[in-house]
C-alpha positions in Angstrom: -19.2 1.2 -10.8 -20.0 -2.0 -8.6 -16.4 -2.5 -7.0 -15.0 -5.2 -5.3 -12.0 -4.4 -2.6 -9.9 -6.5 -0.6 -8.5 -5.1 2.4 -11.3 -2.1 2.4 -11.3 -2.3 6.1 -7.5 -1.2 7.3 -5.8 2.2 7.2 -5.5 2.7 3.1 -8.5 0.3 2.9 -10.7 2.4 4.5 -10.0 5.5 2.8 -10.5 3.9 -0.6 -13.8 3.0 0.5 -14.7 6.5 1.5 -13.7 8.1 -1.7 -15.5 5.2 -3.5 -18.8 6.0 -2.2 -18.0 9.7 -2.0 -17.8 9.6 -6.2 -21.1 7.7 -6.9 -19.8 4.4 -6.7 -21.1 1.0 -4.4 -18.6 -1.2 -2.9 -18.6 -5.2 -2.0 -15.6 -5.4 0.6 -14.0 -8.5 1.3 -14.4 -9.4 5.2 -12.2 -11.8 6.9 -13.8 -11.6 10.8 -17.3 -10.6 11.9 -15.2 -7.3 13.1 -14.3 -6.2 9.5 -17.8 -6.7 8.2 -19.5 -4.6 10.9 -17.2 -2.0 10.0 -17.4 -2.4 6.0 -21.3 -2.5 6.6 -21.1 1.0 9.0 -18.5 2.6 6.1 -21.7 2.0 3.6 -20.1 -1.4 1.7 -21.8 -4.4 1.4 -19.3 -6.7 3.4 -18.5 -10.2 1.8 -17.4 -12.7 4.1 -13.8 -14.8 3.5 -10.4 -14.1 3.3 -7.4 -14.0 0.4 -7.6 -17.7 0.7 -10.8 -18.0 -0.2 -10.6 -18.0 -3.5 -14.0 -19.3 -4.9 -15.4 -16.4 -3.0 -12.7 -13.9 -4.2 -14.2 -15.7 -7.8 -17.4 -14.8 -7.3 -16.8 -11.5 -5.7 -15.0 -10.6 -9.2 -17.0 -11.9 -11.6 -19.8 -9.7 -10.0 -18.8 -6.4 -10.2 -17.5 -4.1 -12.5 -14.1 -3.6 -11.4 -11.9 -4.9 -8.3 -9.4 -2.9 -6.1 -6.9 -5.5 -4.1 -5.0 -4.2 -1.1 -5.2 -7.1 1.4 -1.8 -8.3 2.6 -1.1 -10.4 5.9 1.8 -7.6 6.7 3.3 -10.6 9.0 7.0 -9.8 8.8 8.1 -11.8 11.6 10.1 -14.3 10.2 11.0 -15.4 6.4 8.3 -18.1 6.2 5.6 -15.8 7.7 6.8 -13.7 5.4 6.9 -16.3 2.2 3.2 -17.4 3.5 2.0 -14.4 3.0 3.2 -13.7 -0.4 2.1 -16.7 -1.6 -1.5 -16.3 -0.3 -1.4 -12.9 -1.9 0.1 -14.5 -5.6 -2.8 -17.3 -5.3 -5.3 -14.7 -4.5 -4.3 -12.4 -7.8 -3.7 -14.9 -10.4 -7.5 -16.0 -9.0 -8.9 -12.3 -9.5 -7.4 -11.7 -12.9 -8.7 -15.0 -14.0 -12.1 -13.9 -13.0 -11.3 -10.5 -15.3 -9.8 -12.3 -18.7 -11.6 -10.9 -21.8 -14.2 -8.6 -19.7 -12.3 -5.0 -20.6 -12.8 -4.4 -16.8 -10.4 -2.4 -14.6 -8.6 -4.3 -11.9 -6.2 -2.0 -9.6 -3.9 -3.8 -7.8 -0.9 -2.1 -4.7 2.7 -2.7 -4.7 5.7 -0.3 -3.6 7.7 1.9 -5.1 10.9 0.5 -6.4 14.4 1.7 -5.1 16.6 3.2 -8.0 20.5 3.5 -6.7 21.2 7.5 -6.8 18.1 9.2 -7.7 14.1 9.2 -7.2 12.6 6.4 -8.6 9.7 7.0 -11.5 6.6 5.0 -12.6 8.9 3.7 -15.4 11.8 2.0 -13.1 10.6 -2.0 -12.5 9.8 -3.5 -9.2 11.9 -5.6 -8.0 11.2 -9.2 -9.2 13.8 -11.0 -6.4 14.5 -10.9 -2.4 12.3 -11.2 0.5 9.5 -9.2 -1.2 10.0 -10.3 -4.8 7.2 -12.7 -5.3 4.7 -9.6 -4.8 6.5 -8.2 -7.7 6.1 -10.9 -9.6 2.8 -11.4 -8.5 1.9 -7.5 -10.1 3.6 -7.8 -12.5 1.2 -10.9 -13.7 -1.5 -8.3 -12.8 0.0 -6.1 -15.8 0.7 -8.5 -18.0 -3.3 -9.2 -18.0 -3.4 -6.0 -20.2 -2.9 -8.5 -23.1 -5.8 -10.8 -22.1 -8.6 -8.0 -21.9 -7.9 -6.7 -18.3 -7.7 -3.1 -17.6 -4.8 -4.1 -15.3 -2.8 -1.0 -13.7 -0.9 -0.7 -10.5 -0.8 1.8 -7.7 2.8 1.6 -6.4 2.7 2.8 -2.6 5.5 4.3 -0.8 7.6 3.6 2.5 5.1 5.4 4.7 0.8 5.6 4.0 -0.1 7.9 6.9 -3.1 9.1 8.8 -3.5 10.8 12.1 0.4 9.6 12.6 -0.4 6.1 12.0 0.8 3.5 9.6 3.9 2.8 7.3 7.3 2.4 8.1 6.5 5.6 10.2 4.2 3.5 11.9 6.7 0.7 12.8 9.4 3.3 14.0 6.5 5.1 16.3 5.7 1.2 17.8 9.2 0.0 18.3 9.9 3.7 19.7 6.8 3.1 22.2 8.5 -0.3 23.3 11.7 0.0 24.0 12.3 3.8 25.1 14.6 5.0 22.1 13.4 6.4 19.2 15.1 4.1 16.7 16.4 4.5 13.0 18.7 2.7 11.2 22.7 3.6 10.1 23.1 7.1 9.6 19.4 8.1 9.4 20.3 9.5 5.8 18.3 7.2 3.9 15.2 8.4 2.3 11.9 7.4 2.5 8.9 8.5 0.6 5.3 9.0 2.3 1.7 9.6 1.4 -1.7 10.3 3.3 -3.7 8.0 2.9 -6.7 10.2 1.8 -4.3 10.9 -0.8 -3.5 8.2 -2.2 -6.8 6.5 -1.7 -7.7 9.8 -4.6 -5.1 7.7 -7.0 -6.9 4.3 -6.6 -9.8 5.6 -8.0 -8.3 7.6 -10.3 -6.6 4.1 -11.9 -10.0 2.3 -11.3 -12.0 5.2 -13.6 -8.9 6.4 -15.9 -5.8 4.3 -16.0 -4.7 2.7 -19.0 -4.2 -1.4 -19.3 -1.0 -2.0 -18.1 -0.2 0.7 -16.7 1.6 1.6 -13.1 1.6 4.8 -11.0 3.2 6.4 -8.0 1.0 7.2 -5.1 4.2 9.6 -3.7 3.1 12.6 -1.9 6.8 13.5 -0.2 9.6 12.5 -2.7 11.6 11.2 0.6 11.7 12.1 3.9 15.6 11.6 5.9 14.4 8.8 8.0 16.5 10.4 11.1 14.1 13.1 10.7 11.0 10.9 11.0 12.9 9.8 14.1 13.1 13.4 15.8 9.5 14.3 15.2 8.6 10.3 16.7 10.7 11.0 19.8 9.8 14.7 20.6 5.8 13.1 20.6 7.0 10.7 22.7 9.4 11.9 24.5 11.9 9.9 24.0 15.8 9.9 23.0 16.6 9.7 19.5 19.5 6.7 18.5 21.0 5.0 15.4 20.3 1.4 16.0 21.7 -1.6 13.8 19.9 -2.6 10.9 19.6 -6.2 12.3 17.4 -5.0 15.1 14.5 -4.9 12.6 15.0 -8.2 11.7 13.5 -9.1 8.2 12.8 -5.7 7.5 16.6 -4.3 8.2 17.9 -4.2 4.4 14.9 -2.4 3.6 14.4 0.3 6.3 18.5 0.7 5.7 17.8 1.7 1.9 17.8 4.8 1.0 14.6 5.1 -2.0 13.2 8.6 -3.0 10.5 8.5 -5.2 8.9 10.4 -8.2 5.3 10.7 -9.0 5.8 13.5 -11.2 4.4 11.2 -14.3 1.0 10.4 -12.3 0.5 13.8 -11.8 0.7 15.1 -15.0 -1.2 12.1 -16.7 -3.6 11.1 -14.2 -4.5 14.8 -12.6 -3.6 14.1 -9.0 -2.5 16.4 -6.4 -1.8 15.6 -3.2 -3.6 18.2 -0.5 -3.3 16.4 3.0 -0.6 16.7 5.2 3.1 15.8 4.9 3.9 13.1 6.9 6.8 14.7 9.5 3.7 17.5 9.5 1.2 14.3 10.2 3.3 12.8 13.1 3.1 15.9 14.5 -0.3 13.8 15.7 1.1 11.2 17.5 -0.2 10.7 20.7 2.5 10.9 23.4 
């Protein structure tokens, strides 16, 4: 297939790109900076220049291939508005790539996160959630689904807490970062909360597995570790770096507090048995084994 990808340049992005072109299949990536296309172009895409607010070029990049990965997000969590701004480029940029899609039977794979279900591991069948800070992305998929009914091979890959590589990225990421700024390796409440986690070569398999096999209106659970005690992630952070490991207040990660508070195992048990994927990188307490001190 000729696919289209935004965000085929950062940490998942990347990946997907790799296993594209590893399977037999050529890849237009979306390029916001002369940066991102030098690196698309070196991966072995043809880089596209514009960003999610471009949509007459995300159009055009569309209507040209034969199926479209999104994965581009702002991640600017600073404050509610940046926050709000963000989503809303990311709504805009959807509903503009689905259009592009209606009546064309082609796939369109689009990223979200796995939903928290009070008491248990969440499954592919549990809804995202449609309200609070993040819930215009879920509406947002969820609009990507519901294109099943206009021709659209629509399907989501539902991402957990944590997409790791080398001891980058994620939630992980953000603790490893904080950690590295204020001297104390950080996690919230009692550290009991669960968060799941995937490698990023992982799950960039599972995007194009849905690209190739997934049914229209479909979404699956790119969950390698079913959840992972957050103060754990917090002792393997601080031994890297040295550091001591505290409970901190919720609050001190600001718009991101109720959700790194929340405890949300995860199942992919369903996209394993349906889709065929395994999982065969590293955990990710095994893969922060790699940070650099």
């Amino acid at each position: 297939m000729r696919v289209f990808i935004t965000g085929g340049t950062g940490l998942i992005g990347s990946a997907v790109v790799a296993e594209l072109l590893g399977t037999g299949h050529t890849v237009l990536a979306l390029a916001r900076s002369d940066a991102s296309a030098l690196a698309a172009e070196a991966a072995g895409a043809e880089p596209i220049r514009g960003g999610l607010a471009d949509l007459d070029i995300l159009r055009t990049g569309a209507a040209g291939a034969d199926g479209v990965i999104h994965l581009a997000f702002a991640n600017d969590f600073s404050s509610p508005e940046a926050l709000a701004n963000a989503v809303a480029e990311e709504s805009a940029a959807l509903a503009t790539l689905g259009d592009a899609l209606v009546g064309s039977d082609r796939p369109f794979v689009t990223c979200s996160g796995t939903p928290a279900a009070p008491g248990r591991a969440s499954t592919e069948a549990d809804a995202i959630p449609a309200e609070g800070p993040l819930g215009g992305r879920g509406r947002a998929v969820m609009g990507v689904l519901d294109l099943a009914s206009r021709g659209v091979r629509s399907s989501a890959v539902r991402l957990p807490r944590t997409v790791h590589n080398e001891g980058e990225g994620g939630f992980a990421g953000v603790l490893t970062a904080i950690a590295r700024r204020s001297g104390v390796s950080g996690y919230p409440g009692d550290g009991t909360q669960r968060w799941p986690a995937v490698h990023a070569l992982d799950a960039a398999t599972l995007f194009r597995l849905a690209l190739e096999h997934a049914e229209a209106g479909t979404a699956w659970h790119a969950v390698a570790d079913e959840g992972d005690q957050v103060r754990d992630i917090a002792e393997v952070i601080g031994k890297r770096l040295g550091l001591p490991v505290e409970s901190i207040a919720p609050e001190t990660y600001g718009t991101l507090g109720p959700i790194f508070a929340t405890d949300q195992p995860s199942s992919s048990a369903h996209t394993r048995q349906v889709l065929g994927w395994e999982p065969k990188h590293l955990s990710l307490l095994a893969d922060l084994e790699n940070v650099k001190p």
